[in-house]
Each structure stands twice: as C-alpha cells, then as structure tokens.
MIPAZA-362862 format. One line per field, with one value per residue (C-alpha): residue in three letters; residue number from 1; x, y, z. Coordinates in steps of 0.25 Angstrom, whole numbers. Example, Ala and Ser with C-alpha at 12.3 -4.5 7.8 and 13.67 -1.06 7.14 Angstrom:
BEGIN
aa (ALA, SER)
i (1, 2)
c1 (49, 55)
c2 (-18, -4)
c3 (31, 29)
//
This chain:
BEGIN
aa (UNK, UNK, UNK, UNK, UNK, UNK, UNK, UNK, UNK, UNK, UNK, UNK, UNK, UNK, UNK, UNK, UNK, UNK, UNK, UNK, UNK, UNK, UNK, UNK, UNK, UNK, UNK, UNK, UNK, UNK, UNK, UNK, UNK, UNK, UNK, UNK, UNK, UNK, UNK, UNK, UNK, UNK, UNK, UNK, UNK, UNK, UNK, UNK, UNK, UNK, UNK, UNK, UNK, UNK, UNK, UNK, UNK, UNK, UNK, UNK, UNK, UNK, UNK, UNK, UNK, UNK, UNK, UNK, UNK, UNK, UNK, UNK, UNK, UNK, UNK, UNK, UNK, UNK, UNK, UNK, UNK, UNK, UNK, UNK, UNK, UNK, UNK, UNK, UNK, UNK, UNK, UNK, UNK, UNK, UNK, UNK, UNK, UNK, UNK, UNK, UNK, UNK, UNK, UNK, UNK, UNK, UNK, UNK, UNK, UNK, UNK, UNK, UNK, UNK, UNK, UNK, UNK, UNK, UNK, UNK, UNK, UNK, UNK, UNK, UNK, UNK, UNK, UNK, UNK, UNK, UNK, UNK, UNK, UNK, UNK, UNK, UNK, UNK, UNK, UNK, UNK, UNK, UNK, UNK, UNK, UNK, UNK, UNK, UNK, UNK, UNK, UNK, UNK, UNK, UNK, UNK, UNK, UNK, UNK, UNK, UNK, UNK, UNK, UNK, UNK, UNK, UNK, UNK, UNK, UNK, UNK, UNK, UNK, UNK, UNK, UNK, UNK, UNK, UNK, UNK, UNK, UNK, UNK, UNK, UNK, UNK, UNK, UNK, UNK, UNK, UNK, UNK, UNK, UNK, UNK, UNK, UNK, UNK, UNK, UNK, UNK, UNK, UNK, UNK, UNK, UNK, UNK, UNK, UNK, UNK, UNK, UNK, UNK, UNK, UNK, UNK, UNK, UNK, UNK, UNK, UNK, UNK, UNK, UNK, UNK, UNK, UNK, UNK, UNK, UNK, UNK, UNK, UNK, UNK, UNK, UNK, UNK, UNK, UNK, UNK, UNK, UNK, UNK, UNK, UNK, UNK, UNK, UNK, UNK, UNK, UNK, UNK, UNK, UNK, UNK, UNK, UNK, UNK, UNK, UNK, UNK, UNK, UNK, UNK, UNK, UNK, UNK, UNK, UNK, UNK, UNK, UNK, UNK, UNK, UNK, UNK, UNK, UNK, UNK, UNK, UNK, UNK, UNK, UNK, UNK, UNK, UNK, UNK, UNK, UNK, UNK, UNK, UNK, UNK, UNK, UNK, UNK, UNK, UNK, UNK, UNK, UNK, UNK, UNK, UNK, UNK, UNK, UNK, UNK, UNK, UNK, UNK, UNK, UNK, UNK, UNK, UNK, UNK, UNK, UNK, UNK, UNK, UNK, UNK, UNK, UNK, UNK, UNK, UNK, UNK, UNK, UNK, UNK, UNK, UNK, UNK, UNK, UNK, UNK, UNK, UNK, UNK, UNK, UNK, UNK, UNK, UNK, UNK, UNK, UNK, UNK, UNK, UNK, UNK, UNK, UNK, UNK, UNK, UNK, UNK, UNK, UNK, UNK, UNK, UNK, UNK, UNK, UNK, UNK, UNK, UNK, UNK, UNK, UNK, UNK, UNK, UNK, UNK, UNK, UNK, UNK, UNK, UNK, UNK, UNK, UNK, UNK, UNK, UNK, UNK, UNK, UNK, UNK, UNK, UNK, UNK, UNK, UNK, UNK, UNK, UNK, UNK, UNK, UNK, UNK, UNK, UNK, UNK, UNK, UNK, UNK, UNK, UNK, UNK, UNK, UNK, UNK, UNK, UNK, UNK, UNK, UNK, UNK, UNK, UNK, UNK, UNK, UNK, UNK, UNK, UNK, UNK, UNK, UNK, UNK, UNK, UNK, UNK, UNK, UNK, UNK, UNK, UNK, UNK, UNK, UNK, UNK, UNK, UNK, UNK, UNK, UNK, UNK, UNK, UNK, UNK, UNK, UNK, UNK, UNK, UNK, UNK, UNK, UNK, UNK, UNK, UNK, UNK, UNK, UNK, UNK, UNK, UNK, UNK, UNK, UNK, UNK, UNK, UNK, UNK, UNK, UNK, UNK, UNK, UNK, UNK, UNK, UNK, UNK, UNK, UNK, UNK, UNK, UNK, UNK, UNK, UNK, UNK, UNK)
i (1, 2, 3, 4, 5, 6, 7, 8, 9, 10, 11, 12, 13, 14, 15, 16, 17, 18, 19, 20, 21, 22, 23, 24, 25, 26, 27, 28, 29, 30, 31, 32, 33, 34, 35, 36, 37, 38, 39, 40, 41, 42, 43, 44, 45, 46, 47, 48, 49, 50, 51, 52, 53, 54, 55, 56, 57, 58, 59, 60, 61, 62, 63, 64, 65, 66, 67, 68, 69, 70, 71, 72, 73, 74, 75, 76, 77, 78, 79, 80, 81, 82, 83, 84, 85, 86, 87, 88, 89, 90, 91, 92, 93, 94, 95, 96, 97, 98, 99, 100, 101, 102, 103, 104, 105, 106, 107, 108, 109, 110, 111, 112, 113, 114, 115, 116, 117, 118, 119, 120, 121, 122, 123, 124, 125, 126, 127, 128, 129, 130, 131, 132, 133, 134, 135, 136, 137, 138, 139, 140, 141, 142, 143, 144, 145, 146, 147, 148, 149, 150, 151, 152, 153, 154, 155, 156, 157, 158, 159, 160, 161, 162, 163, 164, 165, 166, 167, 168, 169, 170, 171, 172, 173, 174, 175, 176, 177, 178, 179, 180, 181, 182, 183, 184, 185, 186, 187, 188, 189, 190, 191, 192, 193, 194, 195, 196, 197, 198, 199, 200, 201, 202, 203, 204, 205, 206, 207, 208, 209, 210, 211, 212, 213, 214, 215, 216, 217, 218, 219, 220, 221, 222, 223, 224, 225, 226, 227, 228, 229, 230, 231, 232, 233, 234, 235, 236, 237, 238, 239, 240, 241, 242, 243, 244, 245, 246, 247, 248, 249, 250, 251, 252, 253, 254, 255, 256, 257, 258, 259, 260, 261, 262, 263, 264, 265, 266, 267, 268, 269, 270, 271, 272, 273, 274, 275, 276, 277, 278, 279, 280, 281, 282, 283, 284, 285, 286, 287, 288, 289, 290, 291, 292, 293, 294, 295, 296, 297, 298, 299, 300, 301, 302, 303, 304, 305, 306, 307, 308, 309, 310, 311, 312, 313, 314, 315, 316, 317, 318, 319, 320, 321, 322, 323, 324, 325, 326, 327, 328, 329, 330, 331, 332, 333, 334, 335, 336, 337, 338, 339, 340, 341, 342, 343, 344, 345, 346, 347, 348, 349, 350, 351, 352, 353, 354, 355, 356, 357, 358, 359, 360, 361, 362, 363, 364, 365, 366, 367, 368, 369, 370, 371, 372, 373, 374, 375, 376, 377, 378, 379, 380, 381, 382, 383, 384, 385, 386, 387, 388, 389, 390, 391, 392, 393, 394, 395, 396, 397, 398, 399, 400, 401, 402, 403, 404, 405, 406, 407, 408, 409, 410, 411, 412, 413, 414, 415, 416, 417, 418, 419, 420, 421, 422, 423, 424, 425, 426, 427, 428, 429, 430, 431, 432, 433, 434, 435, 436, 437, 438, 439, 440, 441, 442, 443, 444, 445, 446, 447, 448, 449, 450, 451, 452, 453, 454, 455, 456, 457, 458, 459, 460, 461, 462, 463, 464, 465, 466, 467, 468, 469, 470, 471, 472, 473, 474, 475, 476, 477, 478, 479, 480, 481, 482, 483, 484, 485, 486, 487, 488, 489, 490, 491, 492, 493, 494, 495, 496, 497, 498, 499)
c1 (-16, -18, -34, -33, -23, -31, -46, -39, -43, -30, -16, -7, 8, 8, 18, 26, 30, 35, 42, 50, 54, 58, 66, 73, 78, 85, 99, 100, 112, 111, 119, 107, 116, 119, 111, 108, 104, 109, 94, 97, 107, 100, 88, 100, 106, 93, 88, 102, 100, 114, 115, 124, 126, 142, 143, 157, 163, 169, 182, 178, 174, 161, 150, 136, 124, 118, 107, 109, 102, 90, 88, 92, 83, 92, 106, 117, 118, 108, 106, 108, 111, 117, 123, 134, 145, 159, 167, 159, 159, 147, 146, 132, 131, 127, 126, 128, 124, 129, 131, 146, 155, 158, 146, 151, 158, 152, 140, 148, 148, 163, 162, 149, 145, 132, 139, 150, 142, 142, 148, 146, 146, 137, 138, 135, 149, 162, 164, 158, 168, 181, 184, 184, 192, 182, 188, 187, 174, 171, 173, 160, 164, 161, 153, 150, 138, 137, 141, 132, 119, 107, 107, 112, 112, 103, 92, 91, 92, 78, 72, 72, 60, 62, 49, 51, 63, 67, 65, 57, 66, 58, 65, 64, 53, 58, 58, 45, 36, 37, 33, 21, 15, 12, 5, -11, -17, -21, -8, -3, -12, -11, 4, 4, -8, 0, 11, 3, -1, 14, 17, 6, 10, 25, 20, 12, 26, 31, 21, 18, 29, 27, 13, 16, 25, 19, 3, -6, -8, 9, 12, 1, 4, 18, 15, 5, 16, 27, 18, 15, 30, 30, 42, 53, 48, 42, 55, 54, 38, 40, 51, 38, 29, 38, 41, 29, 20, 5, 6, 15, 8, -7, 1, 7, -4, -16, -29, -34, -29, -38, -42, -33, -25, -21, -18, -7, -2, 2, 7, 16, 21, 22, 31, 39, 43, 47, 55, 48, 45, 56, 55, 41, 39, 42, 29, 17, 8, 17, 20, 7, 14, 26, 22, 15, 26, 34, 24, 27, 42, 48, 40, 41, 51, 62, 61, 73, 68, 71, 68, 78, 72, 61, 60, 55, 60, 52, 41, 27, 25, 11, 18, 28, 29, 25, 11, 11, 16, 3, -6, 1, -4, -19, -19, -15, -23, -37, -36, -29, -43, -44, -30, -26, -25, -37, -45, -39, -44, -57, -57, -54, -63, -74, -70, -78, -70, -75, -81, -77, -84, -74, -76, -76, -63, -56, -61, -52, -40, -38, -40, -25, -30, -26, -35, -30, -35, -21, -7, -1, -13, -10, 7, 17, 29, 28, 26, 24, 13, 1, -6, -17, -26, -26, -17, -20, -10, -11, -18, -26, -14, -5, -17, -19, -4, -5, -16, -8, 4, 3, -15, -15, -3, -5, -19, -17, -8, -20, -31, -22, -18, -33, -38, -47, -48, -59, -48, -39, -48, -50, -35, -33, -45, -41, -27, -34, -43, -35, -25, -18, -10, 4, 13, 26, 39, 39, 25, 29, 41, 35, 24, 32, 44, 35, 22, 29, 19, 10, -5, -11, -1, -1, -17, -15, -10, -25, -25, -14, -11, -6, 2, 7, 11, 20, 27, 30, 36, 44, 48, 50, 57, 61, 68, 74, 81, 86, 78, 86, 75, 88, 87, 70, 62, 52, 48, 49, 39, 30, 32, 32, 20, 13, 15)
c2 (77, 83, 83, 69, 64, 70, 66, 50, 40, 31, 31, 40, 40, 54, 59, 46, 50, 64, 60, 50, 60, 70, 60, 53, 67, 70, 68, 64, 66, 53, 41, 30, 19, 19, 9, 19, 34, 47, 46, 35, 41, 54, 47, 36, 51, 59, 47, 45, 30, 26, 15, 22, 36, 34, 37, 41, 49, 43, 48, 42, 54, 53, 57, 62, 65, 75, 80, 75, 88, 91, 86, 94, 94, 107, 105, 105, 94, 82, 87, 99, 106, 93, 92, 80, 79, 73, 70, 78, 90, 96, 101, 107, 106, 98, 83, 76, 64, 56, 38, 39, 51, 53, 59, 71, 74, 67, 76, 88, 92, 96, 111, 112, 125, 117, 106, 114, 112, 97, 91, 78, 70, 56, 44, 30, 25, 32, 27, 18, 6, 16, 26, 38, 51, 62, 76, 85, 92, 98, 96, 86, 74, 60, 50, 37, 31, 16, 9, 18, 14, 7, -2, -5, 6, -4, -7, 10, 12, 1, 5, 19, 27, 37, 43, 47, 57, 66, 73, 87, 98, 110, 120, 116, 114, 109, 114, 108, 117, 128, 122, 114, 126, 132, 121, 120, 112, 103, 103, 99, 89, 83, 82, 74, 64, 60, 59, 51, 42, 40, 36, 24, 20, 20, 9, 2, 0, -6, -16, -21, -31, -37, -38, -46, -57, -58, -53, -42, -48, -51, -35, -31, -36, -32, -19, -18, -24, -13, -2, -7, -7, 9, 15, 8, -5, -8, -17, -27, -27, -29, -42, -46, -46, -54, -64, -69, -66, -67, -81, -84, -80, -86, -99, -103, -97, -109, -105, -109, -98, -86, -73, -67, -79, -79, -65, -68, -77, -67, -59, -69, -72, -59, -55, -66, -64, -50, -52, -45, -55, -56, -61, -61, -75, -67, -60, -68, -60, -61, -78, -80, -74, -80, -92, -91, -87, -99, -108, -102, -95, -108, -110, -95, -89, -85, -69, -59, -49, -46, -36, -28, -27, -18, -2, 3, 16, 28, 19, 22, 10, 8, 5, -7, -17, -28, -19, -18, -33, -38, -28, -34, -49, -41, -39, -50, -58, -51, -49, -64, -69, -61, -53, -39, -33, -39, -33, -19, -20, -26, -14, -3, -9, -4, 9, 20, 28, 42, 47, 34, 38, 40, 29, 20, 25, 24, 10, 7, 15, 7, -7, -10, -6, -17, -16, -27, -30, -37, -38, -30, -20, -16, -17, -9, -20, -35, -35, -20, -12, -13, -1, 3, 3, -6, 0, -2, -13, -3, 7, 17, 26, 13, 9, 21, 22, 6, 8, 20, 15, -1, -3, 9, 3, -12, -8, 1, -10, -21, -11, -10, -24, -28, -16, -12, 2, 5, -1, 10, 22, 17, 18, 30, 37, 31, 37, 53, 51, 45, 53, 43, 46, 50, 60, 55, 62, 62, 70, 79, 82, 85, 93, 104, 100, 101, 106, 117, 113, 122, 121, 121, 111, 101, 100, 93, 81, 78, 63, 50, 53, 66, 64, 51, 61, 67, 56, 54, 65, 65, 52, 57, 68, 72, 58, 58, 71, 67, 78, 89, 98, 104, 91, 88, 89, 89, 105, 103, 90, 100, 111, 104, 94, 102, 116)
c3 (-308, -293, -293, -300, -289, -277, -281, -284, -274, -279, -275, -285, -287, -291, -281, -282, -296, -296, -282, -288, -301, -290, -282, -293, -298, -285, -280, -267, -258, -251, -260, -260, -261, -248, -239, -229, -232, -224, -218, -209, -202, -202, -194, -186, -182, -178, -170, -163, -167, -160, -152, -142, -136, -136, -148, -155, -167, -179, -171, -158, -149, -142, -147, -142, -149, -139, -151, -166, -172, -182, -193, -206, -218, -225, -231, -221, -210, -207, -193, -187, -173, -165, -153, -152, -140, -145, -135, -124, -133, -138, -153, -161, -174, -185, -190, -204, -208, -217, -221, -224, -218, -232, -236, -228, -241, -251, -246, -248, -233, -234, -235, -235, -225, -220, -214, -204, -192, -192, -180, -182, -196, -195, -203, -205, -209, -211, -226, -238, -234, -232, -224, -232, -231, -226, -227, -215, -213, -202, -187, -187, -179, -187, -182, -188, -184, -189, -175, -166, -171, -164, -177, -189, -201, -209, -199, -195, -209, -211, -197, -198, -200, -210, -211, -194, -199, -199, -184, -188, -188, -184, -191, -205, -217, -230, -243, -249, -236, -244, -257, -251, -243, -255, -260, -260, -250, -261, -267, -254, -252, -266, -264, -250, -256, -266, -259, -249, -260, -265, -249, -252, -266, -260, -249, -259, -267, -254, -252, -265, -269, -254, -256, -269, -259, -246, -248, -242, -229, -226, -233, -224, -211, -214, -216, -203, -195, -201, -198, -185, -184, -188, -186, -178, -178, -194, -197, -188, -188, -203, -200, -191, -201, -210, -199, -198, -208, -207, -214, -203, -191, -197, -199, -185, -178, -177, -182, -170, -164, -163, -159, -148, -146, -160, -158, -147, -156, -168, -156, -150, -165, -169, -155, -156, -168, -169, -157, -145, -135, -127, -113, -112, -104, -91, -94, -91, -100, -113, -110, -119, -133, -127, -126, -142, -148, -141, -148, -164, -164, -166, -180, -184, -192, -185, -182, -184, -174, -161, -151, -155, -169, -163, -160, -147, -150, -150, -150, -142, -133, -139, -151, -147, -156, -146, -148, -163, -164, -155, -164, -178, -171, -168, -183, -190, -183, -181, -197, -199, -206, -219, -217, -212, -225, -230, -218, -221, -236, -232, -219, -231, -241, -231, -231, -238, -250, -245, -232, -224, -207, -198, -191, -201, -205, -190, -190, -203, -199, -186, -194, -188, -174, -164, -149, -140, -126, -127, -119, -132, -128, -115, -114, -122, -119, -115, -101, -99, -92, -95, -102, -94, -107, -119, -130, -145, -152, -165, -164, -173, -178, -182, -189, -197, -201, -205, -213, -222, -222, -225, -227, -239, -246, -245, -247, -259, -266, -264, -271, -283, -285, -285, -290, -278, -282, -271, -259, -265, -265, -251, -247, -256, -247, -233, -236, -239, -227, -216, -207, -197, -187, -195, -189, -185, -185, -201, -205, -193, -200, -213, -208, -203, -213, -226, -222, -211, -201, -208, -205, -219, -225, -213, -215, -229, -221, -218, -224, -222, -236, -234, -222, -228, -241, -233, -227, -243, -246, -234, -239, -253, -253, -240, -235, -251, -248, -235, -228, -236, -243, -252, -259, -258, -271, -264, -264, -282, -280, -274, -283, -295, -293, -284, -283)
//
C-alpha cells in the first residue's frame, strides 16, 4: 500500500481510516455532551482573556494573576508553576482547569498526589444548574470565571483559534518523538503525506453540501474572505461574505460602473457593511466611500456587525481588516467577468503536471495578490499616516495559505464532480511541490513537540503537504486527548501502520 500511495497523483483517505478506528476506540476524560470543552478554558486561561484585572475569588478575595503558568501536556495539573496574588499575598504553584468545579472530583483529583500543589482551582460555572457539595481538597482558592470574561462563553468558544495553542513548553517532547525518530525518512514522509491528504479530504467535507446550495463562486468567495479573516477575524468576515453575497454586490452596482470606480464601490459596500466606517466624514479623503455607501445602505440588507465584532489583537497593522476588506473588493471585482474560482481553475489548468519554472509557479501562487496604488495601499487605519511606500492589500504569503487551505479543497471537489482527473493531478502536485509560508505558533509547537527539533526529522517538512500533515495530526490526536500524551494513541498509530 505504501509505494502505491506515495507514487499516486490523487488524494487518498488512507490515514482517515485507521484514525478514525483508533479515535473511536478511545475513552476520553472530557464529557462531549457538554457545549463547551475543557479546551476553551485552557486557551481563555493561558491567554488571560478576562475583561478585568480586578478580579476576585469564588469567596470574594482579590485576586491577581501575576503569571498563569506553562502549559502541561503530562498527567497532573493543566498549568504548571503560577504565580497568583490573593489578597496581596503571593502563592506559587499550580492551576487546574475544569467547566464545572465538580469535575475536581468527578476527575478523581481528591487524593490524588499530583494535584497537591494547586493553589488555585478554575472553572466556567460552580454547578450543572445546582450548587453541588464539593469535598475539601486542598488549600487551592476557587475561582469562577463566567462574569470575568471579555465575551461570552459561546463566542470565545466559536472565535478561538485552536490550531494557535498550545504556547510551546520548552521543556517537553511527547510520547510519539521517540517512536517517529526511528522511523525511515520515508516512512516519515509517507506518514505526513497522507496525513496531509486527510487535512484536504477533511475540508473538502466541509465545503461540499455548501457547494450544493449556494455554487462555487459564493463557497469560494466565502472562503477567500474567511482566510483573509485568518485567525481573529474569520467569523465576522465569513458573516461578511454572507451579507452580501457576490450576487448581491454585482446586482446594486450599475454596470456602467467600471474599473477603479467600480472597485471603490465594492469597498464602500463591503465597509459599510461589516461595520468599520465610523466617523469617517470628518476625513476628507475617506468622504468618497462615505458618500457611496450613503447611496446603497438603505437598499441592502441590514448587517449584524459592528466594530466590536472585529479583532485587532495581536494583529500586524498590514493586516487590519479595513486592508483585507479593500483587497476582497480588488478580487471580486478584477475577476467579476468569468468569476474568481473560474480564473483560478482556468489559472491551474495552465499549470505543467511536473517540472513546472519557477517562475511560472510564483506567478500562480500569488493569483490572490492585490497591488494597489490606492488609499488602502498607503494607510493602516482610516485617516492614519501615510506609509512611505505602497503596501500590498494581500500579499504573496496570504495568497499561498489561500490557495491550500480554500483553492486545493474547493478545487479538489470540482475535479471530482466533473471528473477532471488532470485538474486533480494538478492540485495533487501543487500540494507536494509548494511550501508557503506556514509556521505559526502550532507547527512550532510540534516541531520540537513531536519531531524534538531534530534536524533530520524537521527536513521531511520540505512540501505544504507535509507541514499541513502535521497540523493533522495535531488535530487528530493530540487536540483529542486534550494535550495529555498518557491518553494519545498516536505513538500505536505509528507503531502499528508505520513502524
């Protein structure tokens, strides 16, 4: 099967198979019936996503959190070596997490040695609709932290990024390192491509029935505008999308509208609707889209979003979503013709199968390039300063991680519904050959997690399919086990299937 799988020029759900036997056998600690997993407040916890400093126990002692601790990916507590302050006093120890303080004991924390130096105990909510009775434990102070958060428990829980987490703990590798480094580079490599793969097949699932109801070109330009989004903002840029679809803008727009002038227009509907223009009159070089979008929001559909629904946390300023909202308008409406998804078909289709020039292949990776001589082009902010040189809208790394994560899928599930089996072979070999720019906190994390930031093992990551492989087994089996490597099976996939 291995030679078969690695010389194929098609998509294979090998690794989809055996991961799903492997995850169904095993018996997770977390109750999934519950709407919000232990993982959200691990990440609200590491993140200090409270919407106060003043924050207090569940016995009404001041409380502050001076360091929140490392994460733990070992038995015992989910953060280790904190340093709280109760009441002006300092403690150092430990910090469990849990959704209902009761878990303390349905977990089997009572008693157990690991959990003595915990000083403080954290939970969404004190009880399933009751308070309960909680034995004593220890001296760890209690606190609840429903009422402190910058947002409600549902919107965190949708908003969060989970393939960002967990920090990297430099002082631990997992139990699957010492399996994987005895693996053959080939093996190795076989194992991430078809992990890779599996990542693709996964997002193919979640575009199909979409696909089905609203066409390639809406699914499309949803997913562009999620990924432009990518990571604190994808929600509200997917509510965007769906406000005003492409049918929508080409509709109100007049024909006779064209070129730059009809890009201004997509950019006053696209700002206005997503909330962002605020007081912009008072700037006389914003009053232009100000003045478009008072000629259309009346007609439109109403909008949910506000400024509030948009993230500029952690966010480089290149990157704000007034930017990415004026690319989105470039795309649309430079591709309105024939359609963005059909230009990225018909951009694919002219793509050699093997030994593509390099130049030819930069050309296609930066199809979602947007280079403006525009207002958008030379400010961060509305009425901001201006940038001493023009600034790309999108530029080539958004462009690459666009074409993996939203082109290869959508694509991928066009060249199987009309049995284009040379568009696939294409996709199949732009996903072996291309490496974009991909290493956020996640595949540094793994790197030295999995791989131990060994040399020879981090080298395999020499293609997007490989790097995107990893990303799928974190997914799989390390997010699965709640980052506990006593509960992975992840070390018996390797040894079983690969070993």
């Amino acid at each position: 099967m291995e030679d078969k799988m690695i010389a194929q020029e098609t998509f294979s759900d090998a690794y989809l198979k055996f991961t799903r036997v492997f995850n169904q056998l095993e018996v997770r600690e977390e109750d999934h019936t519950l709407r919000v997993p232990e993982k959200v407040i691990r990440c609200i916890w590491n993140d200090q996503l409270f919407c106060t400093p003043a924050l207090k126990t569940k016995d009404n002692q001041d409380l502050e959190i001076i360091y929140p601790g490392y994460w733990n990916f070992g038995k015992g507590p989910d953060f280790t070596s904190a340093t709280i302050k109760v009441n002006g006093k300092v403690y150092e120890g430990d910090v469990e997490l849990h959704v209902y303080a009761s878990d303390w004991e349905n977990h089997g924390h009572s008693g157990n040695p690991d959990f003595d130096n915990v000083i403080l105990h954290v939970y969404m909510w004190q009880g399933r609709g009751r308070k309960p009775k909680i034995p004593k434990k220890n001296a760890a102070f209690d606190f609840e932290i429903k009422d402190f958060l910058t947002k409600g428990i549902i919107d965190l829980n949708n908003e969060l990024d989970f393939e960002n987490y967990p920090v990297l703990n430099q002082c631990n590798v997992g139990l699957c390192h010492e399996p994987l480094s005895q693996l053959p580079e080939e093996k190795l490599t076989h194992l991430l491509n078809a992990a890779g793969e599996a990542r693709v097949l996964r997002k193919l699932e979640r575009f199909h029935d979409p696909i089905i109801i609203d066409g390639y070109e809406q699914v499309f330009y949803r997913g562009v505008a999620e990924a432009l989004g990518y990571p604190n903002n994808k929600q509200p840029f997917q509510i965007l999308a769906d406000t005003l679809p492409l049918t929508t803008l080409s509709e109100w727009v007049p024909a006779k509208i064209k070129g730059e002038e009809r890009v201004f227009h997509y950019q006053a509907l696209l700002l206005g609707t997503s909330g962002l223009m605020g007081d912009w009159q008072e700037t006389p070089a914003l009053r232009k889209w100000v003045k478009i979008w008072e000629s259309y929001r009346d007609s439109l559909p109403e909008s949910s979003l506000t400024k509030k629904d948009w993230s500029f946390r952690s966010i480089r300023p290149a990157n704000y979503p007034y930017r990415r909202i004026a690319g989105l308008a470039y795309l649309v409406a430079l591709n309105e013709k024939k359609g963005l998804f059909a230009n990225f078909i018909q951009a694919l289709s002219k793509l050699k199968t093997e030994n593509i020039p390099p130049k030819q292949m930069n050309e296609f990776l930066n199809f979602f390039c947007v280079d403006s001589n525009d207002y958008w082009s030379q400010h961060y902010t509305p009425g901001g300063k201006k940038l001493t040189a023009s600034q790309q809208l999108i530029g080539s790394a958004r462009s690459r991680e666009i074409i993996i994560n939203i082109g290869i899928p959508i694509g991928l599930i066009f060249a199987r519904a009309g049995k284009l089996k040379d568009i696939e072979e294409r996709l199949n070999h732009l996903f072996k050959i291309s490496k974009g720019a991909s290493d956020n906190k996640l595949i540094r994390f793994m790197k030295h997690y999995i791989f131990g930031d060994k040399k020879d093992m981090v080298e395999v990551l020499t293609s997007e399919k490989q790097v995107q492989g990893l990303m799928q087994v974190y997914q799989d089996f390390c997010t699965q086990s709640q980052n506990n490597c006593l509960r992975c099976p992840f070390p018996g996939v390797v040894n079983k299937y690969f070993s």
